[in-house]
C-alpha positions in Angstrom: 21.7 -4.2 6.4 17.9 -4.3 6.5 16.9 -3.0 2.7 13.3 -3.5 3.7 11.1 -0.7 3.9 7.7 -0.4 6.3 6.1 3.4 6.7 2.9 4.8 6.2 1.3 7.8 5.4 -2.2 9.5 6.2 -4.7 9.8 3.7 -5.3 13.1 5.0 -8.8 14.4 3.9 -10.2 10.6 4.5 -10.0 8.6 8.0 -7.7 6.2 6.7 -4.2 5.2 6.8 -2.1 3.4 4.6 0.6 1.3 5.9 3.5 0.5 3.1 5.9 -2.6 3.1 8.4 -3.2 0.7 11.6 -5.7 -0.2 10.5 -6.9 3.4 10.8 -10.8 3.9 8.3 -12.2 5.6 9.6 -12.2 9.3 10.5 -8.5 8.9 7.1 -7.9 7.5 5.1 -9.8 9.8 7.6 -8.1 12.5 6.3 -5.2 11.4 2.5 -5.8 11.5 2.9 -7.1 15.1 5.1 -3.7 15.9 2.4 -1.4 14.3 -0.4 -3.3 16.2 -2.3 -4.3 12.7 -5.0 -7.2 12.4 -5.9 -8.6 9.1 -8.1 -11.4 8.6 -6.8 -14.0 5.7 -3.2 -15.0 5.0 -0.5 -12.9 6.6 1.6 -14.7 4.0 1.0 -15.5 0.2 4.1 -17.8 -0.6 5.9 -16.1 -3.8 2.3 -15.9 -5.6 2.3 -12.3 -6.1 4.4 -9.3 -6.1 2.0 -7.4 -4.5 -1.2 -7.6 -2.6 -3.4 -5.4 -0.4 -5.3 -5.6 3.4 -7.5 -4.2 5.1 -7.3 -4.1 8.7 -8.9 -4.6 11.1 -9.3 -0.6 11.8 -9.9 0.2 8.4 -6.2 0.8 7.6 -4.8 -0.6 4.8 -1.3 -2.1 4.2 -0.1 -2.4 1.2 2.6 -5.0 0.5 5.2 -4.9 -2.7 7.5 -8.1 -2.3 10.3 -6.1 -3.8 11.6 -2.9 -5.2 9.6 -1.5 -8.4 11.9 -1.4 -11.3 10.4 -1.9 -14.2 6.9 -0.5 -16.3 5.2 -3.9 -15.4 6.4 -3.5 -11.2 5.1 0.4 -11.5 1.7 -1.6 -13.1 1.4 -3.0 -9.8 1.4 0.0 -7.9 -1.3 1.5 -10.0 -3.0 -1.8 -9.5 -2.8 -1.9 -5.6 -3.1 1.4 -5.7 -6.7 0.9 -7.6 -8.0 -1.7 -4.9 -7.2 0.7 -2.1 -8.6 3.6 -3.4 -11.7 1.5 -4.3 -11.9 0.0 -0.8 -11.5 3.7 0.9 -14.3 5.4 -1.0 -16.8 2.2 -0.8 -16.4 1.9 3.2 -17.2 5.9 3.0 -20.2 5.7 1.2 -19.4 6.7 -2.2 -19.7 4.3 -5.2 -17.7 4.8 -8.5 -19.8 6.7 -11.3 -19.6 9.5 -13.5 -20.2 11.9 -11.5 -17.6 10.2 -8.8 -15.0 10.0 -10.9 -13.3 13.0 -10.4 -12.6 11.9 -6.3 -11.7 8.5 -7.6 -9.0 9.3 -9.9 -7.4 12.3 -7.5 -7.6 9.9 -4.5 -5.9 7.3 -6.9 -3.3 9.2 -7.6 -2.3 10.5 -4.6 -1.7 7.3 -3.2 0.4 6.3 -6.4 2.6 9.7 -5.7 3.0 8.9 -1.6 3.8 4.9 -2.4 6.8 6.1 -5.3 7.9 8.8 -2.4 8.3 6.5 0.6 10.1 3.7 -1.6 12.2 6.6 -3.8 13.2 8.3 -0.3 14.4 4.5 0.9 16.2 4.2 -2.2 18.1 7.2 -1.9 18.5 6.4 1.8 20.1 2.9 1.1 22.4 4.6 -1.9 20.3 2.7 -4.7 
């Protein structure tokens, strides 16, 4: 049974979608990449160096890659952490640069995408009875 998850969700207000892959191995994720028609520049692959990292794609998407299931306070540290870098990358490629008065679209943008990543993997979870 394949336990890996690969979805995505719109940003909805901002051009951009991000593309979510999680407790994928390699093959299924870069499956996945080819299947959704995504380009990144750089290393597909990043060995076992870290439990998560972030793209951008060609198109401006972004994928988001968690090698395995959050379980712990640490894990969810990395999903705020991703989380950051994509929400930094989406409002620098629109034009807007963090600052105080910024901050506010930041911080909302942040944690939207921290609430739709912890729905798509919960929703697997529940799917796969874990």
């Amino acid at each position: 049974m394949n336990t890996g998850l690969f979805d995505s969700f719109s940003l909805e207000i901002y051009p951009f979608t991000i593309y979510l892959s999680v407790g994928q191995s390699d093959d299924e994720f870069l499956t996945s990449i080819i299947e959704n028609e995504l380009v990144i520049s750089g290393d597909y692959l990043d060995g076992e160096r870290s439990y998560g990292k972030l793209w951008i794609a060609s198109s401006l998407d972004i994928i988001f890659r968690l090698r395995e299931y959050p379980e712990s306070f640490k894990d969810i540290g990395v999903v705020s952490h991703e989380s950051l870098h994509a929400t930094y990358r989406v409002m620098e490629s629109i034009g807007i640069e963090h600052n105080q008065g910024s901050e506010e679209a930041f911080t909302y943008l942040l944690g939207y995408i921290v609430e739709k990543v912890h729905e798509l993997y919960t929703n697997k979870l529940l799917e796969l009875g874990l």
